[in-house]
C-alpha positions in Angstrom: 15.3 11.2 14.2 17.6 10.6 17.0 18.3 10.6 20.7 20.7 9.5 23.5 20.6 6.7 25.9 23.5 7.2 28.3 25.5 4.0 29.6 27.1 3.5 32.8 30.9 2.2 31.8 32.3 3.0 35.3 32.8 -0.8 36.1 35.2 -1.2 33.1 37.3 1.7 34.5 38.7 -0.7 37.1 40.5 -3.1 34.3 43.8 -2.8 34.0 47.1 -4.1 32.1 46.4 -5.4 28.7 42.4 -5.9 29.5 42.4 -1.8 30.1 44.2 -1.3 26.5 40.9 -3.6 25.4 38.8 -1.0 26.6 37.6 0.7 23.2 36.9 -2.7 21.9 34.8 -4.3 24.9 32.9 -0.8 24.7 32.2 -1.4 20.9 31.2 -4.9 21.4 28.5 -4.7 24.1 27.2 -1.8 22.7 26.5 -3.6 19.2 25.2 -6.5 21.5 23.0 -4.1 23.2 21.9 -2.2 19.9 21.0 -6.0 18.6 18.7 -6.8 21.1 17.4 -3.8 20.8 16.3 -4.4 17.4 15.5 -8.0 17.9 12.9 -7.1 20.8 11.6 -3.8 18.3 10.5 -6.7 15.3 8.9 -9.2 18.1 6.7 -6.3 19.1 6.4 -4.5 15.6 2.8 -6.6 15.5 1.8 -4.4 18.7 1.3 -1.3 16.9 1.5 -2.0 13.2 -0.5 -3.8 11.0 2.5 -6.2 8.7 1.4 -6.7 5.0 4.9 -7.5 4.6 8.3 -7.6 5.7 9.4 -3.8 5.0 8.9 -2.9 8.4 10.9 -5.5 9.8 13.5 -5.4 7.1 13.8 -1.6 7.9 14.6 -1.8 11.3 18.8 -1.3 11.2 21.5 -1.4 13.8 24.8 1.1 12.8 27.5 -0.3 14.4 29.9 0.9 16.9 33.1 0.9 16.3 36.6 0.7 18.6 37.3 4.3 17.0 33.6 5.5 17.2 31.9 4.0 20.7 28.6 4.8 19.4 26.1 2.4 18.4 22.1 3.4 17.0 19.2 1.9 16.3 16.2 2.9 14.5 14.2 2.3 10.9 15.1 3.5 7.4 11.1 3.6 6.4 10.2 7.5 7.4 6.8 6.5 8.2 7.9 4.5 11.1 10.6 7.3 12.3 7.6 10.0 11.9 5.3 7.4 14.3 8.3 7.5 16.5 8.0 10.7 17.2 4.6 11.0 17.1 1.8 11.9 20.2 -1.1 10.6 20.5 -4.2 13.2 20.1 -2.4 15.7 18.3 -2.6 17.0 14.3 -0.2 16.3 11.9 0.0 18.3 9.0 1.2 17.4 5.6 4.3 18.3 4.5 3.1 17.9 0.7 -0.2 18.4 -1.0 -1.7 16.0 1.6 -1.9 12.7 2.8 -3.5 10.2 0.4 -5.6 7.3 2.9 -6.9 4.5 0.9 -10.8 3.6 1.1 -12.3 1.1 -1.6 -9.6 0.4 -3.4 -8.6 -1.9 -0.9 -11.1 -4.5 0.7 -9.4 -4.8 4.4 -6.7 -2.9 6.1 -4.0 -5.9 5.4 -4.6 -5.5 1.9 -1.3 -4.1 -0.2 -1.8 -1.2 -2.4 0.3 -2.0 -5.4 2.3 1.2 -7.2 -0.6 0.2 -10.1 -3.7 1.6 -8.0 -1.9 4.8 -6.3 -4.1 7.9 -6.9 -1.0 9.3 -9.7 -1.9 5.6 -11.6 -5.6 6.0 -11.2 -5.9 9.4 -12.2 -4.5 8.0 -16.1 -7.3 6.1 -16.5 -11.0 7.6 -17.9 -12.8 6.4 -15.0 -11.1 8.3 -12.3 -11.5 11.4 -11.3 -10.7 14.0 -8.5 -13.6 15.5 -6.3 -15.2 16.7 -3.3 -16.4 14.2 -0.4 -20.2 14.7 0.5 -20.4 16.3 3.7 -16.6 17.1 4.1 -16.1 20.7 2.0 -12.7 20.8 3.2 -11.5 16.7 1.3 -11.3 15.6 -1.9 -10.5 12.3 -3.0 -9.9 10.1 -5.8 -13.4 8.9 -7.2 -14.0 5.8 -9.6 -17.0 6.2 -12.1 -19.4 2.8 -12.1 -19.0 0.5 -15.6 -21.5 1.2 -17.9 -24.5 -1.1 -17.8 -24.9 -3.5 -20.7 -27.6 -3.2 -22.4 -29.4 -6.5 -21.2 -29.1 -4.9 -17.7 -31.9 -3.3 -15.6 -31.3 -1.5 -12.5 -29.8 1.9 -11.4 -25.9 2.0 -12.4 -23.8 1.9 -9.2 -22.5 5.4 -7.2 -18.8 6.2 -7.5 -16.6 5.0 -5.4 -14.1 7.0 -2.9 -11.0 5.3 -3.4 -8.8 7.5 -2.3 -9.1 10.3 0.7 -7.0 13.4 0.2 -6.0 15.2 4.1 -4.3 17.6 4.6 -4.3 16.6 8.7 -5.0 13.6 10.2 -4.8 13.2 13.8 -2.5 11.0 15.6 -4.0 8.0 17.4 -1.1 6.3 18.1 3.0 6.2 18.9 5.7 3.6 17.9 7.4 3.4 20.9 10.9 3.2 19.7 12.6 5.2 22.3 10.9 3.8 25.4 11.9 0.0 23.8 15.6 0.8 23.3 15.9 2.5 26.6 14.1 -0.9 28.6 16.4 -3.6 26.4 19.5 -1.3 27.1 18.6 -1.3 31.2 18.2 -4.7 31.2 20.8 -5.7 28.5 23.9 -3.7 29.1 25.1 -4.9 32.0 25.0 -8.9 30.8 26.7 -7.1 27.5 29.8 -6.1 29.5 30.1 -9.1 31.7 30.1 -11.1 28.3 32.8 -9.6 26.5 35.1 -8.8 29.3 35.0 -12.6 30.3 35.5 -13.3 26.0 38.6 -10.4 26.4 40.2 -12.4 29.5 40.0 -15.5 27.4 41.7 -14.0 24.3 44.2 -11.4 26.1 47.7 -12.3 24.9 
Protein backbone atom coordinates (compact mmCIF):
# COMPACT_ATOMS: atom_id res chain seq x y z
CA UNK A 1 0.00 0.00 0.00
CA UNK A 2 0.92 3.53 -0.34
CA UNK A 3 -0.11 7.17 -0.16
CA UNK A 4 1.02 10.88 -0.16
CA UNK A 5 1.53 13.24 2.57
CA UNK A 6 2.35 16.59 0.92
CA UNK A 7 5.08 19.03 2.65
CA UNK A 8 5.23 22.65 2.66
CA UNK A 9 9.05 23.48 1.54
CA UNK A 10 8.21 27.07 0.52
CA UNK A 11 10.36 28.46 3.51
CA UNK A 12 13.59 26.80 2.11
CA UNK A 13 12.80 28.62 -1.23
CA UNK A 14 14.16 31.87 0.39
CA UNK A 15 17.93 30.39 0.93
CA UNK A 16 20.31 31.46 -1.23
CA UNK A 17 24.17 31.31 -2.27
CA UNK A 18 25.80 28.05 -1.30
CA UNK A 19 22.85 27.21 1.40
CA UNK A 20 20.29 27.22 -1.90
CA UNK A 21 22.76 24.69 -3.80
CA UNK A 22 22.13 22.59 -0.26
CA UNK A 23 18.69 22.47 -1.10
CA UNK A 24 18.24 18.75 -2.24
CA UNK A 25 20.17 17.68 0.69
CA UNK A 26 18.30 19.67 3.58
CA UNK A 27 15.06 18.27 1.74
CA UNK A 28 16.43 14.63 2.03
CA UNK A 29 17.55 15.09 5.51
CA UNK A 30 14.37 16.31 7.26
CA UNK A 31 12.43 14.20 5.43
CA UNK A 32 14.37 10.96 6.76
CA UNK A 33 14.09 12.80 10.21
CA UNK A 34 10.40 13.13 9.71
CA UNK A 35 9.96 9.50 8.20
CA UNK A 36 11.96 8.37 11.64
CA UNK A 37 9.69 9.73 13.98
CA UNK A 38 7.25 8.62 12.20
CA UNK A 39 8.15 5.11 12.74
CA UNK A 40 9.44 5.65 16.25
CA UNK A 41 5.82 7.05 17.39
CA UNK A 42 4.10 3.91 14.99
CA UNK A 43 6.13 1.02 17.54
CA UNK A 44 5.21 3.17 20.85
CA UNK A 45 1.64 2.87 19.92
CA UNK A 46 1.84 -0.71 18.00
CA UNK A 47 0.49 -1.98 21.74
CA UNK A 48 -2.77 0.21 20.94
CA UNK A 49 -4.09 -2.02 18.42
CA UNK A 50 -2.06 -5.17 18.29
CA UNK A 51 -1.55 -7.78 20.56
CA UNK A 52 2.81 -8.30 20.48
CA UNK A 53 3.86 -12.03 21.00
CA UNK A 54 7.00 -10.85 19.59
CA UNK A 55 8.99 -8.38 18.08
CA UNK A 56 7.95 -9.03 14.13
CA UNK A 57 5.73 -6.23 14.22
CA UNK A 58 8.01 -3.92 15.48
CA UNK A 59 10.92 -5.21 13.59
CA UNK A 60 8.66 -4.84 10.36
CA UNK A 61 7.98 -1.43 10.58
CA UNK A 62 10.77 0.20 7.93
CA UNK A 63 11.72 3.72 6.88
CA UNK A 64 13.03 3.93 2.83
CA UNK A 65 15.14 6.67 2.74
CA UNK A 66 15.17 9.76 0.78
CA UNK A 67 17.80 10.60 -1.02
CA UNK A 68 19.41 14.12 -2.47
CA UNK A 69 18.60 12.57 -6.08
CA UNK A 70 15.16 11.07 -4.98
CA UNK A 71 13.29 13.71 -2.26
CA UNK A 72 11.04 11.04 -1.28
CA UNK A 73 10.98 9.34 1.89
CA UNK A 74 8.12 6.30 3.15
CA UNK A 75 7.20 4.66 5.84
CA UNK A 76 5.19 1.65 6.34
CA UNK A 77 5.57 -2.42 7.42
CA UNK A 78 6.95 -5.28 5.41
CA UNK A 79 4.47 -7.90 7.38
CA UNK A 80 1.23 -7.85 4.79
CA UNK A 81 -1.03 -8.40 7.64
CA UNK A 82 -0.29 -5.12 9.19
CA UNK A 83 -0.41 -3.22 5.53
CA UNK A 84 -3.88 -5.21 4.95
CA UNK A 85 -5.07 -3.67 8.68
CA UNK A 86 -3.85 -0.42 7.30
CA UNK A 87 -6.17 -0.36 4.89
CA UNK A 88 -8.74 -1.91 6.55
CA UNK A 89 -12.53 -0.39 7.80
CA UNK A 90 -14.01 -1.15 10.51
CA UNK A 91 -17.59 -3.18 10.04
CA UNK A 92 -16.91 -4.28 6.72
CA UNK A 93 -16.17 -8.10 5.13
CA UNK A 94 -13.07 -9.16 4.02
CA UNK A 95 -12.82 -11.92 1.88
CA UNK A 96 -10.04 -14.41 1.44
CA UNK A 97 -7.91 -14.16 -1.15
CA UNK A 98 -6.96 -18.02 -0.76
CA UNK A 99 -8.86 -21.07 0.38
CA UNK A 100 -9.73 -19.04 3.60
CA UNK A 101 -8.50 -17.72 6.57
CA UNK A 102 -7.33 -20.19 9.12
CA UNK A 103 -8.17 -18.50 13.00
CA UNK A 104 -6.72 -20.48 15.76
CA UNK A 105 -9.09 -21.89 18.63
CA UNK A 106 -7.67 -24.62 21.15
CA UNK A 107 -4.64 -25.06 19.99
CA UNK A 108 -3.62 -22.11 21.68
CA UNK A 109 -4.66 -21.43 25.37
CA UNK A 110 -4.75 -17.32 25.30
CA UNK A 111 -4.54 -14.85 22.51
CA UNK A 112 -0.70 -14.03 23.34
CA UNK A 113 0.09 -17.50 22.84
CA UNK A 114 2.56 -18.11 19.55
CA UNK A 115 1.45 -20.66 17.14
CA UNK A 116 4.73 -22.41 16.16
CA UNK A 117 5.01 -23.57 12.13
CA UNK A 118 4.68 -27.23 14.08
CA UNK A 119 0.84 -26.91 15.02
CA UNK A 120 -0.34 -24.89 11.67
CA UNK A 121 -3.47 -26.74 10.18
CA UNK A 122 -0.84 -28.19 6.99
CA UNK A 123 1.34 -29.77 10.14
CA UNK A 124 -1.73 -31.01 11.94
CA UNK A 125 -3.42 -32.47 9.16
CA UNK A 126 0.04 -35.23 8.94
CA UNK A 127 -0.79 -36.52 12.00
CA UNK A 128 -3.67 -39.55 12.60
CA UNK A 129 -5.51 -37.51 15.00
CA UNK A 130 -6.55 -34.60 12.95
CA UNK A 131 -8.94 -34.24 10.83
CA UNK A 132 -10.95 -31.69 8.57
CA UNK A 133 -14.80 -31.17 9.30
CA UNK A 134 -17.83 -29.28 9.71
CA UNK A 135 -18.49 -26.89 12.83
CA UNK A 136 -21.85 -27.65 14.64
CA UNK A 137 -24.21 -25.08 13.97
CA UNK A 138 -22.12 -23.21 11.31
CA UNK A 139 -22.85 -25.29 7.73
CA UNK A 140 -21.00 -22.86 5.90
CA UNK A 141 -17.09 -23.57 8.33
CA UNK A 142 -15.00 -26.17 8.68
CA UNK A 143 -12.09 -26.46 10.73
CA UNK A 144 -9.26 -28.49 11.83
CA UNK A 145 -10.56 -31.04 14.47
CA UNK A 146 -8.28 -33.18 16.98
CA UNK A 147 -9.63 -36.67 17.93
CA UNK A 148 -9.46 -37.35 22.03
CA UNK A 149 -6.44 -40.00 23.24
CA UNK A 150 -7.66 -43.17 23.63
CA UNK A 151 -8.56 -44.12 27.24
CA UNK A 152 -6.35 -46.65 28.94
CA UNK A 153 -7.82 -49.28 29.91
CA UNK A 154 -7.71 -48.60 33.85
CA UNK A 155 -9.79 -45.51 32.88
CA UNK A 156 -13.62 -45.06 33.42
CA UNK A 157 -15.45 -42.15 32.11
CA UNK A 158 -16.68 -40.96 28.68
CA UNK A 159 -13.59 -40.21 26.27
CA UNK A 160 -13.33 -36.45 25.71
CA UNK A 161 -15.10 -34.47 22.40
CA UNK A 162 -12.79 -33.28 19.68
CA UNK A 163 -11.43 -30.37 19.72
CA UNK A 164 -11.71 -27.30 17.06
CA UNK A 165 -8.35 -26.25 16.68
CA UNK A 166 -8.48 -24.51 13.79
CA UNK A 167 -11.49 -22.35 12.16
CA UNK A 168 -11.50 -22.28 8.41
CA UNK A 169 -13.43 -18.58 6.98
CA UNK A 170 -13.72 -17.65 4.17
CA UNK A 171 -14.84 -13.88 5.60
CA UNK A 172 -14.31 -12.42 8.66
CA UNK A 173 -15.40 -9.05 9.37
CA UNK A 174 -13.23 -6.19 10.23
CA UNK A 175 -13.37 -4.90 13.83
CA UNK A 176 -10.60 -2.80 13.71
CA UNK A 177 -7.98 -0.37 11.64
CA UNK A 178 -4.13 0.13 12.08
CA UNK A 179 -4.05 3.59 11.77
CA UNK A 180 -0.93 3.98 9.83
CA UNK A 181 -1.86 6.89 7.67
CA UNK A 182 -3.58 9.13 10.19
CA UNK A 183 -0.05 8.55 12.54
CA UNK A 184 2.37 9.51 9.72
CA UNK A 185 0.22 12.41 8.75
CA UNK A 186 0.06 13.82 12.83
CA UNK A 187 4.12 13.16 13.39
CA UNK A 188 4.76 14.78 9.90
CA UNK A 189 2.45 18.14 11.02
CA UNK A 190 4.00 18.36 14.03
CA UNK A 191 7.57 17.18 13.03
CA UNK A 192 8.49 18.76 9.74
CA UNK A 193 8.78 22.00 10.50
CA UNK A 194 11.48 21.40 13.63
CA UNK A 195 13.02 18.88 10.75
CA UNK A 196 13.83 21.90 8.53
CA UNK A 197 14.87 24.34 11.20
CA UNK A 198 17.39 21.56 12.27
CA UNK A 199 19.25 20.88 9.28
CA UNK A 200 19.29 24.28 7.83
CA UNK A 201 20.93 25.57 11.07
CA UNK A 202 23.44 21.98 10.75
CA UNK A 203 23.88 23.29 6.73
CA UNK A 204 24.89 27.00 7.94
CA UNK A 205 27.34 25.41 10.35
CA UNK A 206 28.99 23.15 7.67
CA UNK A 207 28.60 25.53 4.46
CA UNK A 208 32.11 26.06 3.02
Amino acid sequence: MSFEIDVDVSPLLNLTGKLRRQMPFIIATSLNTTAFEARATLKRELPKHFILRNRFSERSLHVWKAAKGDTQASVGTKAPYMAALAKAIPGTTETAQGKAFSIPQAVRTSTFDIVKKSKWPARLLKKKRYYIDEVPGQPDKTGVWERPKKLGKRRLGPAAPPRLMFLFAKKIKVRKKWPLHETTVRVTNKTWAKACDATVARAIKTAR
